[in-house]
C-alpha positions in Angstrom: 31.5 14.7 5.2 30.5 15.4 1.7 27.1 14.2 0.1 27.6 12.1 -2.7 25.2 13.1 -5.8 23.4 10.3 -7.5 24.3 9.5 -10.9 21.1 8.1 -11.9 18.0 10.4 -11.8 14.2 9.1 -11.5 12.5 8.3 -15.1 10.5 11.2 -16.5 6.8 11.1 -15.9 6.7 10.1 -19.7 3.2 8.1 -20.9 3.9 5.0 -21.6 2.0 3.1 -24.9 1.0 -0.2 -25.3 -1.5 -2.4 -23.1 0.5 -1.5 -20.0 0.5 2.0 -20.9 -3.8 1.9 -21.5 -3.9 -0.4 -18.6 -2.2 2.1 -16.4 -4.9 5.0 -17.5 -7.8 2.6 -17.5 -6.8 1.3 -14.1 -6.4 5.1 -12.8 -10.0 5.9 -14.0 -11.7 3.2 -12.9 -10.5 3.4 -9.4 -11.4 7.5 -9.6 -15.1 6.6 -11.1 -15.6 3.5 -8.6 -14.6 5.2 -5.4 -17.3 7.5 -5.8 -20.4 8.5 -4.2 -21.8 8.4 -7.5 -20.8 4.8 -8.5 -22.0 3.5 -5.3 -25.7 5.2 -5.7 -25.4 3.8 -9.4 -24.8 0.1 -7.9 -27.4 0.3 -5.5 -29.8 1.5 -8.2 -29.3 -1.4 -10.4 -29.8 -3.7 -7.4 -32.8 -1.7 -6.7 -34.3 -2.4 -10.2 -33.2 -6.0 -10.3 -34.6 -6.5 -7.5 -38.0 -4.7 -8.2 -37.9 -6.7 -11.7 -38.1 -9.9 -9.5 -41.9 -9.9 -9.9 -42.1 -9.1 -13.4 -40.1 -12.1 -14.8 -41.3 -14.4 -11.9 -38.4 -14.7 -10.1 -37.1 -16.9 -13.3 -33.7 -18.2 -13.8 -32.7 -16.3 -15.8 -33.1 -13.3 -13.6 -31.1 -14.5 -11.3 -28.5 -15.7 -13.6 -28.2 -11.7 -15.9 -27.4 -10.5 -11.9 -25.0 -13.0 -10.9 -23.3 -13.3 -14.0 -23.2 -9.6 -14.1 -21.6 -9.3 -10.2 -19.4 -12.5 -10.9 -17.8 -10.6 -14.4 -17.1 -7.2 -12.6 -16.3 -8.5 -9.6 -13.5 -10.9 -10.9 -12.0 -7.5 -13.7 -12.0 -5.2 -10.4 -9.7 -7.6 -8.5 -7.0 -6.8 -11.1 -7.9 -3.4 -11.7 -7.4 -2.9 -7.4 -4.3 -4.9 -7.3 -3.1 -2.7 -10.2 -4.0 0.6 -7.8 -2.6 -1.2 -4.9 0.7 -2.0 -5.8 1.3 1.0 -7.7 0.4 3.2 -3.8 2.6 0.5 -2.3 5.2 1.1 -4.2 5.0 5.0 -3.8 4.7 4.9 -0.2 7.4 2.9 -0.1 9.7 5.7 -2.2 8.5 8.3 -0.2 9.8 6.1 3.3 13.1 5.2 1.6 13.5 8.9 0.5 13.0 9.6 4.2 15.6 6.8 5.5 17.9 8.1 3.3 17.6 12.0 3.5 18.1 11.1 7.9 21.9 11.2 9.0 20.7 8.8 11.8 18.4 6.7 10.5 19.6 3.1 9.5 20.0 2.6 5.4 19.6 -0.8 6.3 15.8 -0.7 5.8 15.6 1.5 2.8 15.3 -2.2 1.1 13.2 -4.0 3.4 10.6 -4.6 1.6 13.1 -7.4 0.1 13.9 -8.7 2.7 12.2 -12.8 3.0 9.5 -13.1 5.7 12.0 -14.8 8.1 14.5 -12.4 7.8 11.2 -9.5 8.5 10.6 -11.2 11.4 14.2 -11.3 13.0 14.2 -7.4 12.5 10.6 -7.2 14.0 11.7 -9.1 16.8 14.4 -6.3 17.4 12.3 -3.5 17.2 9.7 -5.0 19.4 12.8 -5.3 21.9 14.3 -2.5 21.4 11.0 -0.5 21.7 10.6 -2.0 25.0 14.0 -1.2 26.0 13.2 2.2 24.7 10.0 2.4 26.9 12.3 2.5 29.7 13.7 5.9 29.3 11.9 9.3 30.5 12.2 10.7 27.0 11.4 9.0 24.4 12.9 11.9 22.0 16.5 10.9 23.8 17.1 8.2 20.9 17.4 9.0 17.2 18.6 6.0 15.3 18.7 2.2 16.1 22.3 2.0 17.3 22.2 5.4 19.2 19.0 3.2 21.0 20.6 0.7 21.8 23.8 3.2 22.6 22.3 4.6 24.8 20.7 1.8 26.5 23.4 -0.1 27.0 24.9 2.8 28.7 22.3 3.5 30.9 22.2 -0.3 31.7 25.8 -0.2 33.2 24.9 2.9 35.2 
């Protein structure tokens, strides 16, 4: 059988403009800088000094308030700039399986889109795998199946044996 090319190609690691475009770099860097040793000693520090500045400004309101104000305002930007960094692995992780699922003769193209798929229909193909695993637990060599219908193939086979 002949593979079929694709007619449409991947978009071109172009950079895009605008706010998504700075939003995209921004996010990138921050997650670099954060994720660092360095950042982490840096947060500590200022803890450190807050904390050693306790004294000095009597323990006053307004003390408290510059370091929960200050926790509260990064704490609440980071949230979108990790959920930006999140979805954008997700959603490379998830090419990279459905490149695999695809590139496999034997592997079902069924769930190169499950990640569409609503929760109750995730569940109903959970459910399968769980039995069919089980089923598959059965056999002496696991390497024996190669794709979800050769599994269950191959078990029902050996079930009428």
């Amino acid at each position: 059988m002949k593979k079929k090319e694709l007619t449409q190609q991947p978009p071109e690691n172009k950079k895009r403009g605008g706010v998504a475009g700075f939003f995209e770099r921004f996010s990138s860097q921050v997650i670099y800088a954060t994720g660092s040793a360095w950042a982490f000693c840096t947060a500590l520090g200022v803890i450190i000094l807050w904390a050693v500045t306790g004294p000095v400004f009597g323990f006053s309101d307004t003390w408290q308030l510059v370091i929960n104000t200050g926790t509260t305002i990064i704490t609440f930007l980071m949230v979108f700039v990790i959920q930006k960094s999140q979805n954008k692995e997700s959603k490379s992780v998830q090419l990279k399986l459905n490149e695999l699922i695809a590139a496999n003769r034997s592997a079902s193209n069924r769930l190169i889109v499950a990640e569409d798929l609503s929760e109750e229909e995730l569940d109903v193909l959970h459910k399968y795998y769980c039995k069919l695993a089980d089923e598959t637990k059965r056999r002496i060599d696991m390497r024996e199946s190669h794709s979800v219908e050769e599994a269950i193939d191959n078990t029902e086979e050996k079930m009428q044996d």
